[in-house]
C-alpha positions, 0 to 999 in steps of 0.5 A, spaced: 500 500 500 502 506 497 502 511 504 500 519 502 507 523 506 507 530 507 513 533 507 513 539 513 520 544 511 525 543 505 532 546 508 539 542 510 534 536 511 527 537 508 530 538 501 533 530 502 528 527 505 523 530 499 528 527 494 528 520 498 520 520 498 520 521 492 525 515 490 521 510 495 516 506 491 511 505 498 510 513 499 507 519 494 509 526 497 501 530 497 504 536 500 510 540 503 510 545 508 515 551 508 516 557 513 519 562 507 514 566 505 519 566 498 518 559 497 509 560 498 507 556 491 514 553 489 514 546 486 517 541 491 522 538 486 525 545 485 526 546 492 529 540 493 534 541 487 532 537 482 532 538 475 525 536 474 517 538 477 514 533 482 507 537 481 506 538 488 507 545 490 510 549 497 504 551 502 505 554 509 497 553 510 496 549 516 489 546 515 490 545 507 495 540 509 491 536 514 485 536 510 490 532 506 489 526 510 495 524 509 498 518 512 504 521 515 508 527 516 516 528 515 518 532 520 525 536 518 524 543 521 529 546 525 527 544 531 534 545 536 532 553 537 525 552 538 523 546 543 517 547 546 514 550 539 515 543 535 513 539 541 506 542 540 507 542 532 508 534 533 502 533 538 497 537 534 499 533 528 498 526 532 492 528 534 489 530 528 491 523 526 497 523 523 503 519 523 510 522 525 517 521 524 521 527 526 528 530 525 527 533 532 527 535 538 532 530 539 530 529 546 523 526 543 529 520 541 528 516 548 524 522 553 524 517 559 529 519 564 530 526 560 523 530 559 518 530 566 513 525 566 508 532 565 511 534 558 511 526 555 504 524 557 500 530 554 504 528 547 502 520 549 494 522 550 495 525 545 498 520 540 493 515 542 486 519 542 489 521 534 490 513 533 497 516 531 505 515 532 511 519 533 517 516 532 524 521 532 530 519 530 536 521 525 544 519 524 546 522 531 541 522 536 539 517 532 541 510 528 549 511 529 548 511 537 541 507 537 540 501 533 547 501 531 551 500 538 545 495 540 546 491 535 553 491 536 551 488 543 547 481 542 555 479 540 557 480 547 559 475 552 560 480 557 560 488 557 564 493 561 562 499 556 559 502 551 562 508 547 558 511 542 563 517 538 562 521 533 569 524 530 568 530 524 570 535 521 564 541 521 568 546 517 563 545 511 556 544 515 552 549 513 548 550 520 549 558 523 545 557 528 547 550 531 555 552 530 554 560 532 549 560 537 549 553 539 556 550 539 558 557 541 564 557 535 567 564 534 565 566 541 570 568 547 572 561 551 569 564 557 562 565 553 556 561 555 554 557 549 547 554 549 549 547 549 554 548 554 550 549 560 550 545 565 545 540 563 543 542 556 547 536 553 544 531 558 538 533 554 541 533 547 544 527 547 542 523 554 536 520 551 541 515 547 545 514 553 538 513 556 536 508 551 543 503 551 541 503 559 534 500 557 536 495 552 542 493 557 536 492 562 541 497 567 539 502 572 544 509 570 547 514 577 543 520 578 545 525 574 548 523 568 556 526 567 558 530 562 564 532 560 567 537 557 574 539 553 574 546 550 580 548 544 581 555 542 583 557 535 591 558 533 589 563 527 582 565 524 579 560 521 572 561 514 567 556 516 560 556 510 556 557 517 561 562 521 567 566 522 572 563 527 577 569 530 583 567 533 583 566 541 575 564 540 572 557 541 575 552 534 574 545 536 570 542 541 570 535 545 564 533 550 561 526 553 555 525 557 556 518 561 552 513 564 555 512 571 553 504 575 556 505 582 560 510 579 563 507 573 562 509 566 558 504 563 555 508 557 558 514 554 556 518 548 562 523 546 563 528 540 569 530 538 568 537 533 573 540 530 572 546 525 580 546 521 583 538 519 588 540 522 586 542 530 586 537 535 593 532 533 592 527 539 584 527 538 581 520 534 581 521 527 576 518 523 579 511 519 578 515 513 575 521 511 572 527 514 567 524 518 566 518 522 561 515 526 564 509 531 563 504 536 567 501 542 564 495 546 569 494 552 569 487 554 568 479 553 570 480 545 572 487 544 569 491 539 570 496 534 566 499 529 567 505 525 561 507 520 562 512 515 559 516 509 560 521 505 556 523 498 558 523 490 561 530 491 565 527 497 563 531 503 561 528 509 557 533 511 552 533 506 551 525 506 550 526 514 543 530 512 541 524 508 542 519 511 539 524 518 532 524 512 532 517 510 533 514 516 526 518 516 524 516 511 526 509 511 521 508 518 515 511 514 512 505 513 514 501 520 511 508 525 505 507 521 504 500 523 506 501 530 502 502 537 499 510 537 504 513 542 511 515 541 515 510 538 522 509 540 527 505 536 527 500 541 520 498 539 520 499 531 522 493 527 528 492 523 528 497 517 531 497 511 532 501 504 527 495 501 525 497 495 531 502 493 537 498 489 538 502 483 535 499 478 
């Protein structure tokens, strides 16, 4: 059965998403919402940089897009900027009865353990009075710390720790408002970036450390730990997104940690460099710009490094691709799914069934 998509937002993520709907044979894009007045009745092929018309026009009319009952939305708006609002934005579309697979807010990945029990109920009473699903996910909070890790985990014998690392270069991710405000790159070092206070990265990215923690059947330390390790700029740097001053915040390392009795036991980090060169005695991707590793500690060790990049080669590109088709991809399982939030853990295995060149 063929199930009716609207795709809400056509930026870095939302204009992939709208070619991977678009190339899968079970979906049919019916309808695009864009927040750019400019884009009001542009064709959704075009915003999606393809040579071609794809005979769905671009719309910021709400209603009109709910009256297309469509089966599921694709959610890719920016979300990190504006939680409270997207989380209203998911829960009126669940209500409404449609389907939800989201980018953001990242939280949402695994809320239990990070988000109060009255912020997660309203979306779940919600979800189940509209008979719909919402399901977040994405590349990281999502598969390469999620579904990769704990598939990694049913080879173990005996696990002592779980690390979850993403390693990359962010010179050319286009993403002012993540890299600027967010991360905080080209401010002072003594600058508060919204990521670095106290307890904002055990939101962002504790939920998948909360999820390992669940699928392990183990009971993490209150709080979670976070770690961080801040590097300033050795000459002035150019990033597509933001301007790097010397003596400013250039390369970032963070961990947020699932302590049992004291003892990391799951541990998320990011190392973040904006310039090749930076940090020499960081870990460096196995090859190229951008890389995605596991390391299960115990009884056998295990490493898996995941990389990817796109036909022109760069890193960041392919990281919102496969963010949109991990999306994507999940369509037809959230929608077979109980009403409610729907986490990784719940879903069965997804595949890219139906995409082999032909």
């Amino acid at each position: 059965m063929t199930l009716r998509v609207v795709e809400w937002s056509t930026g870095t993520v939302g204009r992939h998403a709208i070619v991977g709907i678009d190339a899968h044979p079970d979906l049919e894009l019916v309808g695009v919402w864009v927040s750019d007045p400019a884009k009001v009745g542009k064709d959704a092929g075009r915003l999606a940089g393809l040579d071609r018309d794809l005979g769905v026009l671009a719309t910021n009319d709400r209603d009109a897009l709910f009256a297309l009952k469509p089966d599921a939305i694709v959610h890719t708006a920016m979300t990190d900027d504006r939680i409270v609002e997207a989380i209203a934005d998911l829960t009126s579309f669940v209500e409404a009865g449609i389907n939800v697979v989201s980018s953001g807010p990242v939280l949402l990945q695994f809320p239990y353990g990070v988000m109060p029990d009255a912020m997660i109920g309203p979306i779940e009473d919600a979800a189940r009075r509209g008979g719909a699903s919402l399901h977040v996910n994405g590349i990281d909070p999502g598969f390469a710390n999620d579904v990769l890790p704990l598939s990694m985990t049913s080879l173990s014998q005996q696990i002592d720790e779980v690390r979850c690392m993403e390693i990359a270069d962010y010179s050319t991710y286009y993403q002012p408002v993540v890299m600027g405000d967010l991360f905080g790159f080209g401010k002072p070092m003594d600058h508060q970036s919204m990521l670095l206070t106290p307890g904002v990265l055990s939101m962002g990215w504790g939920s998948v450390v909360r999820q390992i923690a669940k699928g392990l059947d183990i009971t993490l330390d209150e709080p979670l730990v976070e770690r961080v390790e801040k590097v300033a700029a050795d000459r002035d740097i150019d990033t597509v997104s933001v301007k790097i001053p010397e003596g400013t915040l250039a390369a970032l390392h963070f961990e947020v940690v699932g302590q049992v009795d004291g003892v990391d036991r799951v541990v998320l980090e990011h190392y973040t460099r904006t310039s090749a060169d930076q940090c020499p005695d960081w870990p460096r991707p196995d090859s190229g710009d951008g890389s995605y590793r596991i390391e299960i500690h115990g009884e056998p060790f295990m490493r898996v490094e995941m990389t990817h990049h796109g036909r022109d080669g760069d890193h960041n590109v392919s990281g919102m691709i496969v963010t949109a088709q991990r999306l994507v991809n999940a369509v037809s399982a959230v929608v077979d799914a109980e009403p409610g939030l729907v986490t990784a853990l719940d879903l069965p295995l997804v595949t890219g069934r139906g995409l082999v060149t032909r």
